[in-house]
Every structure is written in C-alpha cells, then in structure tokens.
C-alpha positions as CSV (number, residue, x, y, z in Angstrom):
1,X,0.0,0.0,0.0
2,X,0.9,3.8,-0.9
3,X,1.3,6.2,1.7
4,X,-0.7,9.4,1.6
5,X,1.8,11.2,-0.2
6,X,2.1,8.9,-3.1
7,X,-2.1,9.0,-2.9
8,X,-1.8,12.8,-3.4
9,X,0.5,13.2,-5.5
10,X,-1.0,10.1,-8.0
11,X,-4.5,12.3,-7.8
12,X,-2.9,15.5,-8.8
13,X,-1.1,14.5,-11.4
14,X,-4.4,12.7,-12.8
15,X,-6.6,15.3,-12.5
16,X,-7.2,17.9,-14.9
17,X,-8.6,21.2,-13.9
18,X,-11.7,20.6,-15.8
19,X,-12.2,17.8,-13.7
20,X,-12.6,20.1,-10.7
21,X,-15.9,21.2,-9.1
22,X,-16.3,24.8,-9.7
23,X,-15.0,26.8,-7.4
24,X,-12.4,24.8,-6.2
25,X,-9.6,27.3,-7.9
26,X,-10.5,30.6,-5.7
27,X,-10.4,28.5,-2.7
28,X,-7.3,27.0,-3.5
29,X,-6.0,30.3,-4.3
30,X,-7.2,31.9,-1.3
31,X,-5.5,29.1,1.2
32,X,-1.9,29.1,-0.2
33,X,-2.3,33.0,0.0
34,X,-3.4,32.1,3.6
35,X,-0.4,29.8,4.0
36,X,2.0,32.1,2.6
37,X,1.0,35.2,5.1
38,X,0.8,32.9,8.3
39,X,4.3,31.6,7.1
40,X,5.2,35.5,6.7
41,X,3.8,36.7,9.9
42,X,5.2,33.7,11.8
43,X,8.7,34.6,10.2
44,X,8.8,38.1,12.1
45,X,7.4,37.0,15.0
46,X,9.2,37.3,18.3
47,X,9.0,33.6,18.8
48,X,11.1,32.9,15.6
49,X,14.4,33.4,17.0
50,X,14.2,31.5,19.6
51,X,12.9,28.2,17.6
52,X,15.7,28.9,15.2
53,X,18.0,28.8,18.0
54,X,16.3,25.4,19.6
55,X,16.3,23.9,16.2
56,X,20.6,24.8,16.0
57,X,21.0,23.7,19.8
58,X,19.5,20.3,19.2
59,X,21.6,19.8,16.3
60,X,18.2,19.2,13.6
61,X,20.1,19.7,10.7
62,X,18.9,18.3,7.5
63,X,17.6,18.8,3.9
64,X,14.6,20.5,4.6
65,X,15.0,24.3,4.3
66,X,13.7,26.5,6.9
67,X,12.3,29.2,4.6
68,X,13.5,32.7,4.8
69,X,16.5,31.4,7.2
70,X,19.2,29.9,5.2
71,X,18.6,26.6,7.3
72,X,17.8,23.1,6.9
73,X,16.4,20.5,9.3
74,X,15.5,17.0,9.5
75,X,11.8,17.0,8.6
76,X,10.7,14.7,11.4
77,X,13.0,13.9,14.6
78,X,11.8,11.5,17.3
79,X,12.4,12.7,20.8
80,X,12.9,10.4,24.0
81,X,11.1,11.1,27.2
82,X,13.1,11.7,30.1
C-alpha cells in the first residue's frame, strides 16, 4: 500500500482542472495565500528566533529548508522522554 503522499500526489497529477468542481480554484488560491501570510507573519514574529535557536542547539540539521532562514532541518525527529 501507498502512503498518503504517493495517494496525493497520484490524484494530482491525474486530475485535470476541468475535472474540478467549480470553485475549487478561488479556494485553492485563497489558502496558499493564507499559507504564505501565516508563514510570513510567523517569520517576524518574536518567537522565531528563539525556535531557530532550539532547532541549532538540538543539532536538527537536514535537507529540509527552513524558509527565509538559510537553514535546513531534519523534517521529522523523534524525541525520547526523560
């Protein structure tokens, strides 16, 4: 069995945009514009350094870039309980 992202990314790339509902488009636009001003707001935000200090201190580095940061972490990292 697939995992989600294989399911996803098998449905986009099958689907046409004729074959959406109507509407779909506008709400699709409006969410990544969402996404992208959350991600922009949450960028200057005075909890940002501090993360991007955890995430150096814990040694996450990765592939995954850390948008607007010149960083990369791991995208998922287990942690133990203590």
């Amino acid at each position: 069995m697939t995992g989600a992202t294989e399911r996803v990314a098998a449905f986009v790339h099958a689907t046409a945009l004729q074959d959406l509902p109507e509407g779909v488009i506008p709400k699709a636009k409006k969410a990544i514009a969402d996404t992208l001003a959350v991600m922009l707001a949450g960028a200057t935000s005075e909890d940002a350094e501090p993360l991007l200090r955890y995430v150096e201190a814990i040694d996450a580095a990765g592939e995954e870039p850390l948008l607007g940061t010149g960083l990369a972490a791991v995208a998922r990292r287990r942690f133990r309980r203590r």
